[in-house]
C-alpha positions as CSV (number, residue, x, y, z in Angstrom):
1,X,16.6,-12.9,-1.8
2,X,17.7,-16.7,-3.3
3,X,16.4,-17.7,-6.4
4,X,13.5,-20.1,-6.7
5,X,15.0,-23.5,-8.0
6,X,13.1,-24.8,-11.0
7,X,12.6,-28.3,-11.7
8,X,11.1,-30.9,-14.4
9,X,9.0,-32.1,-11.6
10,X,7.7,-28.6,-10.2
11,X,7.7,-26.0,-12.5
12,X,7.9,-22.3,-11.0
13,X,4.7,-20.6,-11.5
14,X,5.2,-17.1,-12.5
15,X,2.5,-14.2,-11.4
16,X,3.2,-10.7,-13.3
17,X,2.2,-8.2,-10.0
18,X,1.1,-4.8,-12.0
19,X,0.8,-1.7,-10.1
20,X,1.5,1.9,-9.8
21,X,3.9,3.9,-8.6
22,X,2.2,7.7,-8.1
23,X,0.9,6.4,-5.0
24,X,2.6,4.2,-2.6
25,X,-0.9,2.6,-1.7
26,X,-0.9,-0.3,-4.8
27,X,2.8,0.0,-4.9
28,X,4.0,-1.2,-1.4
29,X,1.4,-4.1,-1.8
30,X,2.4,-5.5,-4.7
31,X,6.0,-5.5,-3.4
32,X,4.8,-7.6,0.0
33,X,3.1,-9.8,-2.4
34,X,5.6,-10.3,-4.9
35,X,8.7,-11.2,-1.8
36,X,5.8,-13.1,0.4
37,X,4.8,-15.3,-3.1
38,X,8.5,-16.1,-3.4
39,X,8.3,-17.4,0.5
40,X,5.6,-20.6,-1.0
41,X,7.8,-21.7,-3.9
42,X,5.4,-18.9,-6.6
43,X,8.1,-16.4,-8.8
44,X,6.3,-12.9,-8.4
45,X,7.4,-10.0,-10.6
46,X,6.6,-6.6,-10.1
47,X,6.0,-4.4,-13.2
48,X,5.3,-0.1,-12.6
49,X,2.5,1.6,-14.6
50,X,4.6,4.6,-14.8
51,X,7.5,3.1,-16.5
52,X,5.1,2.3,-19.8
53,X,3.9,6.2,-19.7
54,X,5.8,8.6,-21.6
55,X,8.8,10.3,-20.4
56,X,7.6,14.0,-19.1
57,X,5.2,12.0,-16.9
58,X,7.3,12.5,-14.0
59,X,7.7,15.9,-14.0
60,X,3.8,16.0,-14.4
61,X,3.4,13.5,-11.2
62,X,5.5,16.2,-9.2
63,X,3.9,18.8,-9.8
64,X,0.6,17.4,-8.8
65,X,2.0,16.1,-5.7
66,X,3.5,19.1,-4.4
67,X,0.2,20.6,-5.3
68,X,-2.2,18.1,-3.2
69,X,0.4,18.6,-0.3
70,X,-0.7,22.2,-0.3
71,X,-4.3,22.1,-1.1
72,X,-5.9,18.3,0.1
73,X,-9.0,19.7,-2.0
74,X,-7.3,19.0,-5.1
75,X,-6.8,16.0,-4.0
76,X,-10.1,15.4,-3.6
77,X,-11.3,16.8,-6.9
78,X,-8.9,15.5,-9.3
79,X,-10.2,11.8,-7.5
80,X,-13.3,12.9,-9.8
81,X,-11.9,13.3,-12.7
82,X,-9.9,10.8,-13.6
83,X,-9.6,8.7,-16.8
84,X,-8.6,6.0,-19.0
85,X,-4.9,6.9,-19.6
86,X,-4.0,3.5,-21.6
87,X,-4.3,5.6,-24.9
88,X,-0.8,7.3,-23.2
89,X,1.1,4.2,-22.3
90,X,4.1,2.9,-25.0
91,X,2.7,0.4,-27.2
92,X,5.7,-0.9,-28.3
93,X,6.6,-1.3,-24.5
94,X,3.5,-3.5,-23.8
95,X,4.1,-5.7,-26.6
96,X,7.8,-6.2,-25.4
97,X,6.5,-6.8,-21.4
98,X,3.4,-9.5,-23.6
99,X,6.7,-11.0,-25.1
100,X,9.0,-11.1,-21.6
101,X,5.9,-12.6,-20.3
102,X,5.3,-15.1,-22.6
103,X,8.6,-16.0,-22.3
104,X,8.3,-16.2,-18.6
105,X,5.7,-18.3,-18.9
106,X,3.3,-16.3,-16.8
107,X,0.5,-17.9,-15.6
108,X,-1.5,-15.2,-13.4
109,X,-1.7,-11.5,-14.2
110,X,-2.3,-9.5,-10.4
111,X,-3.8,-5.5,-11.2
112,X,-3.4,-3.2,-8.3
113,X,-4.3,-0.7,-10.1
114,X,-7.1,-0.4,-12.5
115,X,-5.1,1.5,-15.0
116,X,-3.5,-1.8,-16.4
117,X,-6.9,-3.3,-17.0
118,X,-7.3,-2.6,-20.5
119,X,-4.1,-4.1,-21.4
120,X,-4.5,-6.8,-19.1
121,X,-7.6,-8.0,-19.7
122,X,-6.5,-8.2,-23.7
123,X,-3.3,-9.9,-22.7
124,X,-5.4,-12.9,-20.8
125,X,-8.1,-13.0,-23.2
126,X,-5.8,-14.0,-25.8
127,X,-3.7,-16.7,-23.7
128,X,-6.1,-19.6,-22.3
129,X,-3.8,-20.3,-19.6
130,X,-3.7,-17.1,-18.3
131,X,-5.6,-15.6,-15.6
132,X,-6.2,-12.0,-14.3
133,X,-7.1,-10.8,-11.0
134,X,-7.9,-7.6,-9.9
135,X,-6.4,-7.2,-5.9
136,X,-8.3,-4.1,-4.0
137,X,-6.6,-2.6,-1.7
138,X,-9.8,-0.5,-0.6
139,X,-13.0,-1.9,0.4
140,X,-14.7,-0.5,-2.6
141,X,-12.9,0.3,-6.1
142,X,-11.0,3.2,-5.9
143,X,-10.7,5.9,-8.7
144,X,-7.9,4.2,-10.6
145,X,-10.9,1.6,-11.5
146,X,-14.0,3.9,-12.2
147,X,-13.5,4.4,-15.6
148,X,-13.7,0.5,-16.2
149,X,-16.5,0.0,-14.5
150,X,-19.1,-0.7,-16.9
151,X,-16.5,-2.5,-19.4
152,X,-16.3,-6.1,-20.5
153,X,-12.9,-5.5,-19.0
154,X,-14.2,-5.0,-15.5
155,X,-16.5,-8.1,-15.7
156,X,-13.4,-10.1,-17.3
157,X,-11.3,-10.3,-14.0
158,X,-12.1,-12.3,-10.9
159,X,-12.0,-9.2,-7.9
160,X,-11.0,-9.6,-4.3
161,X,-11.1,-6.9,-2.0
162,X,-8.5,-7.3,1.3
163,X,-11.9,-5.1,3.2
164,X,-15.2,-7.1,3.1
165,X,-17.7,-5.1,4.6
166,X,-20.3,-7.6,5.1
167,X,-17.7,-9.7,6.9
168,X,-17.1,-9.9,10.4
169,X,-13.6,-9.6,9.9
170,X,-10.8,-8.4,7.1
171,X,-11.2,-10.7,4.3
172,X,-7.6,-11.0,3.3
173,X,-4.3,-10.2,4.8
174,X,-0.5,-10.0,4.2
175,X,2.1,-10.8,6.1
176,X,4.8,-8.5,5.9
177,X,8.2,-9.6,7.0
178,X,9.1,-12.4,9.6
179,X,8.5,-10.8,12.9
180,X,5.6,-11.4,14.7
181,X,3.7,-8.1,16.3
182,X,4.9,-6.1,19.0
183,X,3.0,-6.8,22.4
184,X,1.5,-3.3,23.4
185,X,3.1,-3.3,26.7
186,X,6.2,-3.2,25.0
187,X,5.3,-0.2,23.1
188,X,6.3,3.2,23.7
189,X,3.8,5.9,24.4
190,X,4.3,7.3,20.6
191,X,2.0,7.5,17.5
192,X,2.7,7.3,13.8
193,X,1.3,9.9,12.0
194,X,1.7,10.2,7.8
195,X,-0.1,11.2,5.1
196,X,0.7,8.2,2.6
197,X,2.8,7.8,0.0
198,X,2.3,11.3,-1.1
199,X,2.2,12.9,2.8
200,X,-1.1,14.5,1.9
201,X,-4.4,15.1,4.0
202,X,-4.4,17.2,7.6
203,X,-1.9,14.5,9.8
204,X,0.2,17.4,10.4
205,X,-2.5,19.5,12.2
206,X,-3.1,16.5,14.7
207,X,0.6,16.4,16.2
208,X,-0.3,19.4,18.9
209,X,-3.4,17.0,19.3
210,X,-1.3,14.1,20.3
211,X,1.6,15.7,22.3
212,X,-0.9,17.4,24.1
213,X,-2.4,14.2,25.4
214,X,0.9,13.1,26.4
215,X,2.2,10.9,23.6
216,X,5.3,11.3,21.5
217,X,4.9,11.6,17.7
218,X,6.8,10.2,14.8
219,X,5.8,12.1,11.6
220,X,6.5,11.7,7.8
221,X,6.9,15.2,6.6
222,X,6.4,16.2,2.8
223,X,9.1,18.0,2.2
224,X,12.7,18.5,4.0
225,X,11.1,22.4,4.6
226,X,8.9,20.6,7.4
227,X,11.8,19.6,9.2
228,X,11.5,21.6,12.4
229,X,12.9,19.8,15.6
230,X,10.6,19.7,17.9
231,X,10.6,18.3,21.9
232,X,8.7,15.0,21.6
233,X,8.8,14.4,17.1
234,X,10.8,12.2,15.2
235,X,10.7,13.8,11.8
236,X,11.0,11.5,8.8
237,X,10.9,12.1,5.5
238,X,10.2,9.7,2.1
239,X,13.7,10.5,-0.2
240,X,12.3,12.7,-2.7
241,X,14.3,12.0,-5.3
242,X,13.7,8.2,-5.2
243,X,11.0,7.0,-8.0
244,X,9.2,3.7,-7.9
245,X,10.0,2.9,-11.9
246,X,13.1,3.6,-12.9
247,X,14.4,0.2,-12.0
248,X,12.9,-2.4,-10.1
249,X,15.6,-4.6,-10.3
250,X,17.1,-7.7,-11.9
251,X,14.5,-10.2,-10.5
252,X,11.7,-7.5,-10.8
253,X,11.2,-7.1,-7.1
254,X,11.1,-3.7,-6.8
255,X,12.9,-1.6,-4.3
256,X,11.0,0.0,-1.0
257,X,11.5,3.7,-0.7
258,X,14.2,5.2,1.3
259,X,13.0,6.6,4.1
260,X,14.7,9.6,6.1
261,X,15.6,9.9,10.1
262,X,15.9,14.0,11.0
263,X,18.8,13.9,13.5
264,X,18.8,16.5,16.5
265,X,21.5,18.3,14.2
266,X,18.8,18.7,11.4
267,X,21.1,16.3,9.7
268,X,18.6,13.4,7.4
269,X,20.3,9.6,8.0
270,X,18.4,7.4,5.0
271,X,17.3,3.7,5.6
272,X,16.7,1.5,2.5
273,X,15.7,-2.1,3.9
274,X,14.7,-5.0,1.0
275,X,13.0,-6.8,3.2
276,X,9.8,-4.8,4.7
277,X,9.5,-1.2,4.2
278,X,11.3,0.8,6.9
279,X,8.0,3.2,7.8
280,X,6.6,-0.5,8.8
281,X,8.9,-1.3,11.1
282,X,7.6,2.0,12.7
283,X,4.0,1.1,12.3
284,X,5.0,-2.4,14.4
285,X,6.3,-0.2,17.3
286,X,3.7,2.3,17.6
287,X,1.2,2.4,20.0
288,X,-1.8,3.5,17.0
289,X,-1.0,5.1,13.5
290,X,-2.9,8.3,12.5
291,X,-3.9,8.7,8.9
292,X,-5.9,9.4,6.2
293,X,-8.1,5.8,5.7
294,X,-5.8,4.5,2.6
295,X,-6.1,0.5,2.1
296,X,-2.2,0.4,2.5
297,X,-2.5,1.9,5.7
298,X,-5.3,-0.9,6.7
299,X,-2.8,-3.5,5.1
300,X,-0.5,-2.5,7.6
301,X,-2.7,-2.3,10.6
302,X,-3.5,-5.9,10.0
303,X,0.0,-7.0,10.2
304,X,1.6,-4.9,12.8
305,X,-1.8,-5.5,14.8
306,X,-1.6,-1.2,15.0
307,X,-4.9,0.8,15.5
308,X,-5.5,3.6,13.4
309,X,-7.1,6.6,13.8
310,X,-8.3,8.1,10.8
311,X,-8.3,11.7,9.5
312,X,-10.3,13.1,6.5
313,X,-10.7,10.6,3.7
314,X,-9.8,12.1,0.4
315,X,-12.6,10.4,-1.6
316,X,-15.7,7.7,-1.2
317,X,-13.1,5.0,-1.2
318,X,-10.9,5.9,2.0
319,X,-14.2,6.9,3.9
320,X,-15.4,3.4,3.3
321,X,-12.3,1.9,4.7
322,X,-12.5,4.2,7.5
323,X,-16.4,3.0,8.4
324,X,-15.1,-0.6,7.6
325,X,-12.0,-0.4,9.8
326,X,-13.8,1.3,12.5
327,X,-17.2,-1.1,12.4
328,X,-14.5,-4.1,12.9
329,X,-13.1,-2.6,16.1
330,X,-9.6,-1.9,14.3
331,X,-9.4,1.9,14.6
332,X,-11.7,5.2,15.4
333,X,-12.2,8.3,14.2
334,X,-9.0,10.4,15.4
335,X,-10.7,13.4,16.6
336,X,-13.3,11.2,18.7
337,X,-10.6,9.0,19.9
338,X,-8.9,12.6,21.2
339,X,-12.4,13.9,22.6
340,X,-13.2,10.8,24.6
341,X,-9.8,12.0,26.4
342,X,-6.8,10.3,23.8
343,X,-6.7,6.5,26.1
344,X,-4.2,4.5,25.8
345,X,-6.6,1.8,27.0
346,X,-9.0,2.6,24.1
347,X,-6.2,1.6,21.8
348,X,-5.2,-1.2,23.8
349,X,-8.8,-3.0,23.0
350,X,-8.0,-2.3,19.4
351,X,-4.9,-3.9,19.2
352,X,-6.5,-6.9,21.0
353,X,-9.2,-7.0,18.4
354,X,-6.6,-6.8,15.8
355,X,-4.3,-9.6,17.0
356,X,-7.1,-11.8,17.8
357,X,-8.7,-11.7,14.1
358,X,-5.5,-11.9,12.3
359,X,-4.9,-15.3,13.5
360,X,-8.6,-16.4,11.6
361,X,-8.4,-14.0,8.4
362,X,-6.6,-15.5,5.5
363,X,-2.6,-14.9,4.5
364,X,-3.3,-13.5,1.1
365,X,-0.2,-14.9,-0.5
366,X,-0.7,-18.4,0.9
367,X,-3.9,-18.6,-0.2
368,X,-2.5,-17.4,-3.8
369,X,0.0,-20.0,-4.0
370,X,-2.5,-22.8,-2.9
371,X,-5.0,-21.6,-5.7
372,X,-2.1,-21.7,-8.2
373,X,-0.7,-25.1,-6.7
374,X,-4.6,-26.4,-7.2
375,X,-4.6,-26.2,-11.0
């Protein structure tokens, strides 16, 4: 991607995008942003919670992974349970990001993840120029914020949601890459079905579901162990060795996850594009995606104009973006979808709705830019 070209007359702005890596949900996002921002003329950086944590972190995310792949309840519970982790993060790390930023001259601090509030909101407090928004990805906070919720912190940052439930339509959108959506004529009879960025939830119990009815099925599996060919599945598979922090590159873009293609040979063929995340291009071809209700997964809807229909939510935050989604005529609960007998025409309405309100809900990013122009 070309540099932005800085000038006397029009100063780059610079917009520090802070987000998380454990889950793909706030990380994908603030990738999309960060390459969409560049697009009006707006430097976007992307900067990974984990990479401020201490080292034996990562062995720690594993394990808890691998363990909410096997038991979704744990999932669920340890979505109760969380807390403040800023007393963990490297302090001396933070005050050498305050400095790169300061240098940077960064004008707009962007928190995907609640996590970086503390140290976010003390950053902008102390800088007059500096402004900090808090981006959700869900149509309520999700549990990365709940232990903020009743600090000055919380109240410090100016909130937008991309789901506004008292709207008649998305609030926000992004547009991700250049191609416009696929027409659903011109989409196979095949359904995405994934668990998000941790392949978590009970997606693989609805394939029989959705063969059955006469579709094909492309699945993200959660582990190379699930790689079973099967007539009618594509098996995919995130590259488990990749991690979101280790580097995110010399302009701080980040880099998309690798995503793997199961041959008929067993054999997995790995696709790393920079420019939209490979699972979208997927999403844009498939006749509906079925889910848990992450906001990612929404995000993506939007811009691919692609149903979804959801599984089990694993808190209160995904089932709101389920009631959302489904109240705006974007998606449907998957096993009423299959029980009102699995039509194709049933998504077809969706995808109508879809394409006919993106072209009225705002670009995120070009409404960004504008706001920062407007100063």
């Amino acid at each position: 991607m070309a540099e932005i070209a800085e000038t006397a007359d029009t100063p780059v702005r610079e917009v520090a995008i802070l987000c998380s890596g454990v889950a793909l949900g706030v990380y994908l996002p603030g990738l999309e942003i960060a390459r969409r921002l560049r697009s009006h003329g707006v430097r976007g950086r992307v900067f990974v919670l984990e990479a401020f944590q201490p080292a034996d972190v990562e062995d720690a995310l594993i394990r808890a992974r691998e363990r909410h792949q096997r038991d979704f309840r744990a999932l669920r519970m340890s979505q109760q349970l969380v807390r403040d982790i800023s007393p963990t993060l490297d302090a001396a790390a933070l005050a050498a990001l305050a400095a790169r930023l300061d240098a940077a001259g960064t004008t707009h601090l962007l928190a995907l993840s609640g996590f970086w509030l503390p140290w976010a909101a003390a950053y902008a407090r102390e800088r007059a120029h500096c402004t900090l928004e808090a981006l959700h990805i869900d149509s309520v906070p999700s549990p990365s914020w709940l232990p903020y919720a009743q600090r000055p912190e919380f109240a410090q940052a100016a909130h937008r949601y991309f789901i506004d439930r008292a709207a008649p339509r998305a609030a926000f959108r992004l547009e991700i890459g250049e191609a416009a959506p696929v027409a659903h004529a011109q989409r196979p009879p095949e359904l995405l079905l994934h668990g998000g960025g941790w392949s978590v939830g009970t997606f693989a119990s609805a394939v029989d579901d959705v063969l059955a009815a006469g579709y094909r099925a492309s699945i993200v599996r959660g582990s190379a162990a699930d790689l079973q060919p099967r007539e009618g599945v594509r098996n995919l598979l995130l590259d488990p060795q990749w991690r979101a922090w280790r580097d995110t590159g010399p302009e701080q873009l980040g880099e998309f996850p690798r995503l793997g293609f199961a041959d008929a040979d067993g054999e997995l063929r790995y696709r790393q594009s920079d420019a939209v995340p490979d699972l979208f291009e997927i999403t844009r071809a498939s006749l509906a995606v079925v889910s848990k209700p992450g906001g990612s997964t929404l995000i993506d809807s939007m811009a691919a104009a692609t149903p979804v229909l959801f599984l089990a939510p694993s808190g209160k935050h995904e089932q709101a973006n389920a009631e959302a989604w489904i109240a705006l005529g974007y998606g449907a609960w998957f096993e009423q979808w299959r029980e009102d007998g699995a039509q194709r025409e049933a998504l077809e309405r969706m995808h109508a709705r879809l394409l006919r309100d993106r072209a009225q809900v705002p670009e995120y990013c070009r409404q960004l830019a504008a706001e920062l122009d407007a100063r």
